[in-house]
KOLLUM-917273 format. One record per residue: residue number from 1; y, x, z of N, C-alpha, C, CB in turn. Coordinates in nm, 2 decimals. Glycine has a CB too. Example, Ala and Ser with C-alpha at 12.3 -4.5 7.8 and 13.67 -1.06 7.14 Angstrom:
KOLLUM-917273
   num      npy      npx      npz     capy     capx     capz      cpy      cpx      cpz     cbpy     cbpx     cbpz
     1    -0.57     1.32     0.78    -0.45     1.23     0.78    -0.33     1.32     0.78    -0.45     1.13     0.90
     2    -0.22     1.28     0.71    -0.11     1.37     0.71     0.00     1.29     0.79    -0.06     1.41     0.57
***
This chain:
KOLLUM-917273
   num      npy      npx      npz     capy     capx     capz      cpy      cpx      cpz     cbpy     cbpx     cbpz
     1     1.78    -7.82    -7.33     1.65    -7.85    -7.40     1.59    -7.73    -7.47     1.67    -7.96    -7.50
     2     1.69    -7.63    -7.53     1.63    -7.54    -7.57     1.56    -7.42    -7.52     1.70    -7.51    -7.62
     3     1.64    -7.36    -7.36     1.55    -7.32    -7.27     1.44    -7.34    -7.21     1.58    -7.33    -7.22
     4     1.40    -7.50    -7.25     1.26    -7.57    -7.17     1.20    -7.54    -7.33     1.27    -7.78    -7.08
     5     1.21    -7.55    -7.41     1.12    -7.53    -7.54     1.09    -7.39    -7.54     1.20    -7.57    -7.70
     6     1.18    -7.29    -7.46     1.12    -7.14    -7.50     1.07    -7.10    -7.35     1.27    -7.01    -7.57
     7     1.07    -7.17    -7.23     0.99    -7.16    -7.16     0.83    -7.20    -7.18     1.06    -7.21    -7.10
     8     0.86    -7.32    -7.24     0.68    -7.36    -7.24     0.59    -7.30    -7.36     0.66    -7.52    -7.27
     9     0.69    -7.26    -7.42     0.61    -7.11    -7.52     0.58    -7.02    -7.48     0.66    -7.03    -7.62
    10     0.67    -6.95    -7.41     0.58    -6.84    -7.28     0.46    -6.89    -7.22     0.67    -6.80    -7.14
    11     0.52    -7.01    -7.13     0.39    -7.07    -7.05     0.25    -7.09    -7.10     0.42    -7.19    -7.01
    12     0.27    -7.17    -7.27     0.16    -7.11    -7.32     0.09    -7.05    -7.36     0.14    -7.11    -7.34
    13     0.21    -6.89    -7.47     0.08    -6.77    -7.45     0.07    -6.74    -7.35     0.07    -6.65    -7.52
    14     0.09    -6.71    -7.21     0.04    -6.70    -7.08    -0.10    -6.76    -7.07     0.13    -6.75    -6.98
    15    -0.10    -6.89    -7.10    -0.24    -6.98    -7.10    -0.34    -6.93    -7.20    -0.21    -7.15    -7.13
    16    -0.31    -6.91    -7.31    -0.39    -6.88    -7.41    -0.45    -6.75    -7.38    -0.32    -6.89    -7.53
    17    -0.38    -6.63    -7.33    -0.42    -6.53    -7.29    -0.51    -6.54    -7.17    -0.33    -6.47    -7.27
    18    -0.47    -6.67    -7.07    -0.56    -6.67    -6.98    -0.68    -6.71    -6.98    -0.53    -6.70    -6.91
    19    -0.69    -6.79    -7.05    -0.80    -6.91    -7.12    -0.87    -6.82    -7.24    -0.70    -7.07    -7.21
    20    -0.84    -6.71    -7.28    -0.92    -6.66    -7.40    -1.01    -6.54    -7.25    -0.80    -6.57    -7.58
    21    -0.94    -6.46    -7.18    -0.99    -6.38    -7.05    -1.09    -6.41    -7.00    -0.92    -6.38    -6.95
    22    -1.05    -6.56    -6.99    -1.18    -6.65    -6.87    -1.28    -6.69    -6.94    -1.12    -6.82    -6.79
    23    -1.30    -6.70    -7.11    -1.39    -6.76    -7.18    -1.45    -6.62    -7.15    -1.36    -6.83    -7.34
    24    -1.44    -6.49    -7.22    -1.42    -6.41    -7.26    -1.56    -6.36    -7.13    -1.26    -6.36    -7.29
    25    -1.47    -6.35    -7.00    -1.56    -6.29    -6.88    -1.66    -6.38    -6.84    -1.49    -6.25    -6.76
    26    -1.65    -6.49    -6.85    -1.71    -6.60    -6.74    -1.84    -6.67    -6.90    -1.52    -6.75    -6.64
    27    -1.75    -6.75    -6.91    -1.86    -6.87    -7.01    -1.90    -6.78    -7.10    -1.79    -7.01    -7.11
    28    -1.84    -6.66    -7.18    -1.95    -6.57    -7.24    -2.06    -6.50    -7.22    -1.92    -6.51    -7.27
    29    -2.06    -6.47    -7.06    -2.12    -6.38    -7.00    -2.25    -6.50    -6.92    -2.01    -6.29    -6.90
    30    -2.21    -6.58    -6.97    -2.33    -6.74    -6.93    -2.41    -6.75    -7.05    -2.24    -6.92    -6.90
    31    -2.48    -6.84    -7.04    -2.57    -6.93    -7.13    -2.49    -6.99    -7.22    -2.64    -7.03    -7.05
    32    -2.40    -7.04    -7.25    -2.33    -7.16    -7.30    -2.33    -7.08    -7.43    -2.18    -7.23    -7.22
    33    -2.23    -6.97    -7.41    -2.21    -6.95    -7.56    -2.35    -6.95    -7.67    -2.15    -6.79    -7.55
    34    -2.42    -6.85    -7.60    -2.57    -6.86    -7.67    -2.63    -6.98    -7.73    -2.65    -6.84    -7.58
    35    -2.64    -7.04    -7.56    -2.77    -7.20    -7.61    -2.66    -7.31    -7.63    -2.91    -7.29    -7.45
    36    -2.52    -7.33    -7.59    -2.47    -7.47    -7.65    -2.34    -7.42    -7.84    -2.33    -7.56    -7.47
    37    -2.31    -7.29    -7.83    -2.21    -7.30    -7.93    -2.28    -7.23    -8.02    -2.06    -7.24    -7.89
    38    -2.37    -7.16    -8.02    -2.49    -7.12    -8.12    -2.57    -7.20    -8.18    -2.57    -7.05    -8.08
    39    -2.60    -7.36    -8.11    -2.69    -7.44    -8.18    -2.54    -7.53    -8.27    -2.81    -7.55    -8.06
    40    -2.41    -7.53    -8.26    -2.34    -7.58    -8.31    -2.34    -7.51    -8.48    -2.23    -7.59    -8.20
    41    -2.32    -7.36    -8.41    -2.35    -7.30    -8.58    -2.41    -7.31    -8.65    -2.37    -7.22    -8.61
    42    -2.55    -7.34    -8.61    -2.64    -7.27    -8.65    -2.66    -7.44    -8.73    -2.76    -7.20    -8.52
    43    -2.65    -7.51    -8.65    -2.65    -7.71    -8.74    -2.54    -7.67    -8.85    -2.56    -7.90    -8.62
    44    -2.45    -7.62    -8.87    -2.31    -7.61    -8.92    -2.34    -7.50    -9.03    -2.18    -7.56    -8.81
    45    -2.40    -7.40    -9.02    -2.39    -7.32    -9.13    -2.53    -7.29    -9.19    -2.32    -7.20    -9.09
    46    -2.64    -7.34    -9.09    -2.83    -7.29    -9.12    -2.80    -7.17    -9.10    -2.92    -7.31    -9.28
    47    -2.78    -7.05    -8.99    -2.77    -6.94    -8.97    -2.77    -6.92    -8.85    -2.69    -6.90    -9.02
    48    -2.86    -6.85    -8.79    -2.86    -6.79    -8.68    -2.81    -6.70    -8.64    -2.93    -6.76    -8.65
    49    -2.66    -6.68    -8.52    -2.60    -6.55    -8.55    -2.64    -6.53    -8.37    -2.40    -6.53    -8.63
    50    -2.62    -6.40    -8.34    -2.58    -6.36    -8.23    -2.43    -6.36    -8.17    -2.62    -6.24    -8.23
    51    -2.47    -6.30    -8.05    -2.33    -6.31    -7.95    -2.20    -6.30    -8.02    -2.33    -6.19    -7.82
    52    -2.22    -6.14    -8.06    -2.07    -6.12    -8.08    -2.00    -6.17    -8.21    -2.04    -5.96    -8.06
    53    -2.10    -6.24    -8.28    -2.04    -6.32    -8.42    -2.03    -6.43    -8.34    -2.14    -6.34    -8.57
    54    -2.07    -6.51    -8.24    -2.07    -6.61    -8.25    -1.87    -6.61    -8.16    -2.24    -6.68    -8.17
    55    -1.86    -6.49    -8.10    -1.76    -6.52    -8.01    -1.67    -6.49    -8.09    -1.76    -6.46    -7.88
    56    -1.68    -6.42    -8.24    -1.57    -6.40    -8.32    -1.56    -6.57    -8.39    -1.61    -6.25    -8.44
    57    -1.63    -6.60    -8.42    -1.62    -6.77    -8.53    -1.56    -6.85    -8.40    -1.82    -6.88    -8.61
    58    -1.61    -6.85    -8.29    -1.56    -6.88    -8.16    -1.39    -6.88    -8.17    -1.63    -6.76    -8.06
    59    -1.33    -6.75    -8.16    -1.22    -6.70    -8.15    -1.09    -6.75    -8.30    -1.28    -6.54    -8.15
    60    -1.20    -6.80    -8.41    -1.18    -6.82    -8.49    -1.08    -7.01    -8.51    -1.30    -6.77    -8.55
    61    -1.20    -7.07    -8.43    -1.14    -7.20    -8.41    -1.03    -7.27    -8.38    -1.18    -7.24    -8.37
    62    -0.95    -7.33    -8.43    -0.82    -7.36    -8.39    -0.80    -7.40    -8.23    -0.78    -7.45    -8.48
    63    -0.67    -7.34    -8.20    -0.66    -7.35    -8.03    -0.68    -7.48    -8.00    -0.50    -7.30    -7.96
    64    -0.65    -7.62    -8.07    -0.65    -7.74    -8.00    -0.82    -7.78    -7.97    -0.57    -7.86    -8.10
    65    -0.94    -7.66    -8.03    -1.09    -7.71    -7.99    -1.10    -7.62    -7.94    -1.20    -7.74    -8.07
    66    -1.06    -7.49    -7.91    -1.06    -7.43    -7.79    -1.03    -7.47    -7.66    -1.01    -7.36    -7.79
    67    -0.88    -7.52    -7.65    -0.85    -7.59    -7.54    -0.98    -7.68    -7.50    -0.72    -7.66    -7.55
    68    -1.02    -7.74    -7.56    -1.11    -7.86    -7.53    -1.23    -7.78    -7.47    -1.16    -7.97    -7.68
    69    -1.29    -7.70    -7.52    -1.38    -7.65    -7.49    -1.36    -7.53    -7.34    -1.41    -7.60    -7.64
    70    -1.22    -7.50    -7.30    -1.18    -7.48    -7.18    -1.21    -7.56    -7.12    -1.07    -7.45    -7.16
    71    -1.15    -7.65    -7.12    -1.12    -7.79    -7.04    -1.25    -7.85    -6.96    -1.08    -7.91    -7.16
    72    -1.35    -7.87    -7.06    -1.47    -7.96    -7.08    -1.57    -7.90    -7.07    -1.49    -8.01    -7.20
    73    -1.56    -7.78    -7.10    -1.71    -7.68    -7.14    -1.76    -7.68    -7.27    -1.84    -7.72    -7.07
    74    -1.85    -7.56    -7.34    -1.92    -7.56    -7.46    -1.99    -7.68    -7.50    -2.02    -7.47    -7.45
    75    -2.10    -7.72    -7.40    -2.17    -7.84    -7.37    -2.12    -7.97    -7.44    -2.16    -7.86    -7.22
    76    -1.98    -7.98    -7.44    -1.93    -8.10    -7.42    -1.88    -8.16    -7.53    -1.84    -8.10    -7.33
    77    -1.95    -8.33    -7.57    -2.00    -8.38    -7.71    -1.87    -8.34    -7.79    -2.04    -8.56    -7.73
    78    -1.75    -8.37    -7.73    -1.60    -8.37    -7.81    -1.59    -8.24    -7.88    -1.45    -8.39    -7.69
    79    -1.59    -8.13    -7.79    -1.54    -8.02    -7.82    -1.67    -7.96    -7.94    -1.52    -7.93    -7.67
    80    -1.82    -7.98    -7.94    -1.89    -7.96    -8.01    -1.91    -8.05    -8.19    -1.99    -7.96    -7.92
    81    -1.86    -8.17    -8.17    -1.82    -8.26    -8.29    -1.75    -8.18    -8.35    -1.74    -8.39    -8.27
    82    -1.63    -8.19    -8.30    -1.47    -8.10    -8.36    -1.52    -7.97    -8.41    -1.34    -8.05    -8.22
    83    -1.58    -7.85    -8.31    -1.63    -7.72    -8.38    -1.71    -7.76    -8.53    -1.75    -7.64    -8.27
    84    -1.83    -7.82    -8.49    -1.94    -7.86    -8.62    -1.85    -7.88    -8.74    -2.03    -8.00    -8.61
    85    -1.73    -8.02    -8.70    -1.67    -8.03    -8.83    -1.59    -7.94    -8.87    -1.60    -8.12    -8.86
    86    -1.48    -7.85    -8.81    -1.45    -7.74    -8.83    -1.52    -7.63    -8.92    -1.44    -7.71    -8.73
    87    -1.64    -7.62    -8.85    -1.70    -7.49    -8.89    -1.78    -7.54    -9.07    -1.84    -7.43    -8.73
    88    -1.83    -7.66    -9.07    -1.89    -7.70    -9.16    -1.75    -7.71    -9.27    -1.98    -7.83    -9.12
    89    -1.62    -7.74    -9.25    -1.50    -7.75    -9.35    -1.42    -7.64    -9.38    -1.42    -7.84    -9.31
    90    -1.45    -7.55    -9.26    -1.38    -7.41    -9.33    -1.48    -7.27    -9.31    -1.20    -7.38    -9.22
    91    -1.59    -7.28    -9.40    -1.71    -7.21    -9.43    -1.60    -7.06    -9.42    -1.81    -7.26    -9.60
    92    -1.52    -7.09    -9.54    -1.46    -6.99    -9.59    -1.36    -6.90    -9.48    -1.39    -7.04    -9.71
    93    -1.32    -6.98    -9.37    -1.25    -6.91    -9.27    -1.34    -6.79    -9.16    -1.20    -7.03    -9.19
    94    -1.49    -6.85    -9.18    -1.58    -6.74    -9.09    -1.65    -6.68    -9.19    -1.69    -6.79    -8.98
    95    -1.70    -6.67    -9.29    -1.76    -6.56    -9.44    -1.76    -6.47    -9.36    -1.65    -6.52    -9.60
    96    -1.65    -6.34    -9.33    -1.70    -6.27    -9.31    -1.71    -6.24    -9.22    -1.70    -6.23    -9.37
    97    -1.76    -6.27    -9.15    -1.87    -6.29    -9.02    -2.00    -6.30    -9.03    -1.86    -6.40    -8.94
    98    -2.03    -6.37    -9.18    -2.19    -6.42    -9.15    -2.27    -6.35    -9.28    -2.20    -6.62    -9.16
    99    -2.18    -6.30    -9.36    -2.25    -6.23    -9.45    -2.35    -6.12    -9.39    -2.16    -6.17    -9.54
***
């Protein structure tokens, strides 16, 4: 049992690394980040930020609404609920980003 517990820890920073790559080249380099995870902030904090803040508060969010937001896309009502309340409950986790 203990082998399969330190296997699937590899397996997942493998994933996490691959899943932060693929956001990173692909859905950043799209629309989404911009027009779907920017209007999430922007409801969440009354601030308009650009790209590379948005992909740091982005980066910031805990892996279980990232995954979702792999999974699903930016777009998608679940993964954008979860961010909003996130981002609106831990102001103090993105500060300084938005100062």
């Amino acid at each position: 049992m203990t082998s399969i517990s330190i296997k699937l820890t590899e397996n997942k920073d493998d994933i996490n690394k691959d899943m932060k790559e693929s956001l990173t080249r692909s859905r950043y380099d799209k629309h989404d980040l911009y027009y779907m995870f920017h209007d999430v902030v922007l409801d969440a904090i009354g601030k308009d930020l650009d790209k590379d803040i948005l992909l740091k508060i982005y980066e910031t969010l805990p892996e279980s609404i990232r995954c979702t937001a792999e999974q699903w896309g930016l777009s998608d009502t679940v993964f954008r609920d979860e961010a909003y309340e996130w981002i609106e409950n831990n102001v103090h986790e993105i500060a300084k980003y938005i100062q």
